[in-house]
C-alpha positions as CSV (number, residue, x, y, z in Angstrom):
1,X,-27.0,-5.5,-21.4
2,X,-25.7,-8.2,-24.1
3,X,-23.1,-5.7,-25.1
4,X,-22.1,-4.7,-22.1
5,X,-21.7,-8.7,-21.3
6,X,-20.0,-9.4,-24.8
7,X,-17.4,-6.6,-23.4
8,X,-16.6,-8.4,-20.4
9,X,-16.0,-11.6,-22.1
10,X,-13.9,-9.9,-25.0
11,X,-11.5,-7.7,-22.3
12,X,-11.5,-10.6,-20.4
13,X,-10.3,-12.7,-22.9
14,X,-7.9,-10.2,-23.9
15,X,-6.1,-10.2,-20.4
16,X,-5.8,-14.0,-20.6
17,X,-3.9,-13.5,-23.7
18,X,-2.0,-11.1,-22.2
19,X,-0.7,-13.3,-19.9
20,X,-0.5,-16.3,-22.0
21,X,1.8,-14.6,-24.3
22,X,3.6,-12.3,-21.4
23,X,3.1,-9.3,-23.8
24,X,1.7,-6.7,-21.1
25,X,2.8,-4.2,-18.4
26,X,1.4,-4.2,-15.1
27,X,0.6,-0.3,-17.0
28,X,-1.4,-1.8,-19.6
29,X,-2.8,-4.0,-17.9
30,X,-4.4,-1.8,-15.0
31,X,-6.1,0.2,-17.5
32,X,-7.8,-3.1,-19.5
33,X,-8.8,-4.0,-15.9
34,X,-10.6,-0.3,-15.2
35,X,-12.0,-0.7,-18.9
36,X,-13.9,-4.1,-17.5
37,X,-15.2,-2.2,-14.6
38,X,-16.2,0.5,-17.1
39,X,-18.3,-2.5,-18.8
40,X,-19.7,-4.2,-16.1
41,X,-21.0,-1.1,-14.8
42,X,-23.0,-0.4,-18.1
43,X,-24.4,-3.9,-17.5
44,X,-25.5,-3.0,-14.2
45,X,-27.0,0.0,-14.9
46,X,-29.7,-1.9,-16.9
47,X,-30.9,-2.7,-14.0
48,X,-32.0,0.5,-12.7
49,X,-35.4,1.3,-13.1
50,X,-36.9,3.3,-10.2
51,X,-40.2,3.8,-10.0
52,X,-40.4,0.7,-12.3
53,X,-41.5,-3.0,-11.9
54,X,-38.7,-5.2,-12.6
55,X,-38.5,-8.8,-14.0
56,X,-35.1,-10.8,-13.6
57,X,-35.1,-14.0,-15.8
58,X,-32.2,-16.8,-14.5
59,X,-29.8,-15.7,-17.0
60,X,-30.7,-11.7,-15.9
61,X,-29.6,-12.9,-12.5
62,X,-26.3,-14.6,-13.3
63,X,-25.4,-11.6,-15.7
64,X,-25.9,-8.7,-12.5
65,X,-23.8,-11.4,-10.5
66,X,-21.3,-11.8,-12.8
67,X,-20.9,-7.6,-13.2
68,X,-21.1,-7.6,-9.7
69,X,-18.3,-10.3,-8.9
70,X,-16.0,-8.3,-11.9
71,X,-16.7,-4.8,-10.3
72,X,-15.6,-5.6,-7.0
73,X,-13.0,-8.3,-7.7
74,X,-11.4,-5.3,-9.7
75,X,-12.2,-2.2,-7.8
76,X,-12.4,-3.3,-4.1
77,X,-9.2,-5.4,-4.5
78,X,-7.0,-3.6,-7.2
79,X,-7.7,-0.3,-7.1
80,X,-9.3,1.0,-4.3
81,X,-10.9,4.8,-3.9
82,X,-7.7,6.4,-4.5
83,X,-6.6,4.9,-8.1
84,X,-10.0,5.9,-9.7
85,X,-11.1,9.2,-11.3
86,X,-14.1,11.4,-10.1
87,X,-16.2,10.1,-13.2
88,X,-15.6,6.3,-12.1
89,X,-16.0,7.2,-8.2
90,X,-19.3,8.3,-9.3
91,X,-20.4,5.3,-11.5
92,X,-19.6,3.0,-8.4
93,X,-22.1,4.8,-6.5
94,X,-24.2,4.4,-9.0
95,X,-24.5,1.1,-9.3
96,X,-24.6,0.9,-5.3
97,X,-27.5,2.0,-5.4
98,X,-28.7,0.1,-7.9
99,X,-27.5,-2.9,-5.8
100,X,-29.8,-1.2,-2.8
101,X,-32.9,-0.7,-5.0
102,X,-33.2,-4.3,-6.3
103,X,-31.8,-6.1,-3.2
104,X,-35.1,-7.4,-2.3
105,X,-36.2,-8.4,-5.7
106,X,-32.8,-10.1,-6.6
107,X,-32.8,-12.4,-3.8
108,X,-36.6,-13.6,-4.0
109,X,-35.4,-14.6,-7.7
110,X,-32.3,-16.4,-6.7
111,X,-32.1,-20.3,-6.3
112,X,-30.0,-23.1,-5.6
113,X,-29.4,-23.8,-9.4
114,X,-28.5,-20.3,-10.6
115,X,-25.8,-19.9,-7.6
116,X,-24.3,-23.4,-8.2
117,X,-24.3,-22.0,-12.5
118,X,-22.4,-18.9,-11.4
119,X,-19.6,-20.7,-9.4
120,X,-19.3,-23.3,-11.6
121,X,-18.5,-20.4,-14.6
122,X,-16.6,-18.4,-11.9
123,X,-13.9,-21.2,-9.9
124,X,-11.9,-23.3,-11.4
125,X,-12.8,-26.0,-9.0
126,X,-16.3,-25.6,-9.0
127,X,-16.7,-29.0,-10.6
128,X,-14.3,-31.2,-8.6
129,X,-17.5,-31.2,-5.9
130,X,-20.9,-30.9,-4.9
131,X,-22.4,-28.0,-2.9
132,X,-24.7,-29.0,0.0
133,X,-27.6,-26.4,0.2
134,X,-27.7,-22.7,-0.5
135,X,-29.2,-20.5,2.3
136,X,-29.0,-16.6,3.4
137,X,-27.7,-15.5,6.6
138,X,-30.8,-13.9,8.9
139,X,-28.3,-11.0,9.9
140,X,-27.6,-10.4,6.3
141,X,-30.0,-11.8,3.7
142,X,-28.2,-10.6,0.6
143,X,-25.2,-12.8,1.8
144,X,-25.5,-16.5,0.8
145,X,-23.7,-19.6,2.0
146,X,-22.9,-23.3,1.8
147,X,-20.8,-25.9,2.3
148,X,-19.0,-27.4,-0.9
149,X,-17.6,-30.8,-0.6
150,X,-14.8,-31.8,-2.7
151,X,-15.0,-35.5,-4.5
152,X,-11.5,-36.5,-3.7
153,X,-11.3,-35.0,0.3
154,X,-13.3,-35.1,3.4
155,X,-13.1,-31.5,4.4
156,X,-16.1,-29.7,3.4
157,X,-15.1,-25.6,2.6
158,X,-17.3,-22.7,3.0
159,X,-18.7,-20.8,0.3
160,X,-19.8,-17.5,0.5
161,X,-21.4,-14.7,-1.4
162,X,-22.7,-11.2,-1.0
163,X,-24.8,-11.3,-4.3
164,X,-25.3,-7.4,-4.2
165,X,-21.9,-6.6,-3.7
166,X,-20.8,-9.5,-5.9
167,X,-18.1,-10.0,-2.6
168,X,-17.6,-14.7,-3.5
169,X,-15.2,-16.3,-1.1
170,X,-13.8,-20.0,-0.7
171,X,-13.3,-20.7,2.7
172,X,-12.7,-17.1,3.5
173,X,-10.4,-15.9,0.5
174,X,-11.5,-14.0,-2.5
175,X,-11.3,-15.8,-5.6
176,X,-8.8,-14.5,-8.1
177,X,-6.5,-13.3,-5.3
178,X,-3.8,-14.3,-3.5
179,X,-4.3,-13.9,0.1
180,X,-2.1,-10.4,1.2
181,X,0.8,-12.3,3.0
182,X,1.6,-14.2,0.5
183,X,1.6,-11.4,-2.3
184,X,3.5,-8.8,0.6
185,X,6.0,-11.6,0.8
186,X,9.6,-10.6,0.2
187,X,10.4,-13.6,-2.4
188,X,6.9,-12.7,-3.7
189,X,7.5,-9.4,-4.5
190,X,10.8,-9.9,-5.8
191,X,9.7,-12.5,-8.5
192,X,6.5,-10.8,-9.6
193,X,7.3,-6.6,-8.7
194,X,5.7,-4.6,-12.1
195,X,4.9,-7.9,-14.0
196,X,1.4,-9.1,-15.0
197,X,0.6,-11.6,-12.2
198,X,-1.8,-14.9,-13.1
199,X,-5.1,-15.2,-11.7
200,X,-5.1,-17.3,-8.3
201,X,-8.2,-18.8,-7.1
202,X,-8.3,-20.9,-3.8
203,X,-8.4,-24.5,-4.8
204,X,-10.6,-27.5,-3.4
205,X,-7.9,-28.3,-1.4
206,X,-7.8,-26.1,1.6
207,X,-4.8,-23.4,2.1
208,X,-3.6,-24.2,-1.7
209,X,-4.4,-22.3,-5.0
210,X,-4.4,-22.7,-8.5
211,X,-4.7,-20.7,-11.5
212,X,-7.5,-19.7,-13.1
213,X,-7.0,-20.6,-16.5
């Protein structure tokens, strides 16, 4: 699991540079993006152990949330069934049902603390406010919410996130992407089409966004 999370960080870092240094095709790019999925997956898949007890330390926790947040961040918003191949198709499912088997498990372990540590190592303005109080919907207790309230504004935003899914939204947008009319827009399309795109995160300020990095 440490080397499957040191690949994250390192392919990770890699696409920052990427950017940074506008050295990469929206080619290249896609396929350093499948090779992170490809990694977070093998740090999921520590976590299957059927028939097995299982013991999830707080850093265990905020390393299946963080593989979780990169798998679907990646896969449910960039590529989508029909730009994988059979072998990663079947690896998804995998870890699925790994998500399914230690569902229960994973959220008697989770707290306050270690959600707030996750966010504030995931968006940008994490630290520009204070969350209120972490608690699971009855309908759907893998989903967690709260309200976050920004230092400098009186408008409080939702947060929330499906920790088995690893599905985190401000105030109904996913972080690290634009919302879809923006990115369909015309002038949009026409100043970013086949280039490497920065990574948008909803900011503090509701309806604006900011960078990542």
């Amino acid at each position: 699991r440490k080397a499957a999370d040191s690949w994250i960080v390192n392919i990770k870092e890699l696409l920052r540079k990427m950017v940074i240094n506008k050295t990469a095709l929206k080619d290249k790019e896609t396929k350093l993006k499948l090779k992170l999925v490809q990694a977070a997956c093998c740090s999921v898949l520590t976590f299957s152990v059927r028939g097995c007890s299982i013991t999830m330390r707080e850093d265990d926790v905020l390393s299946w949330l963080n593989a979780m947040t990169v798998i679907h961040e990646n896969v449910s918003l960039d590529f989508g069934a029909a730009g994988l191949s059979l072998f990663d198709k079947n690896l998804i499912r995998r870890v699925r049902e790994v998500g399914m088997d230690i569902e229960k498990h994973l959220c008697s372990e989770l707290n306050g603390k270690i959600l707030d540590r996750f966010i504030f190592s995931h968006w940008s303005d994490a630290r520009t406010g204070v969350t209120v109080r972490w608690e699971s919907y009855k309908s759907h207790p893998q989903v967690y919410h709260t309200l976050f309230r920004p230092k400098d504004d009186d408008n409080p935003l939702l947060l929330q996130f499906d920790v088995v899914l690893g599905n985190f939204l401000v105030q109904g947008a996913n972080v690290g992407r634009l919302p879809v009319q923006v990115v369909n827009h015309k002038d949009f399309t026409r100043a970013f089409s086949g280039s490497v795109i920065f990574e948008c995160q909803p900011s503090a300020q509701i309806g604006t966004f900011i960078t990542a990095n």
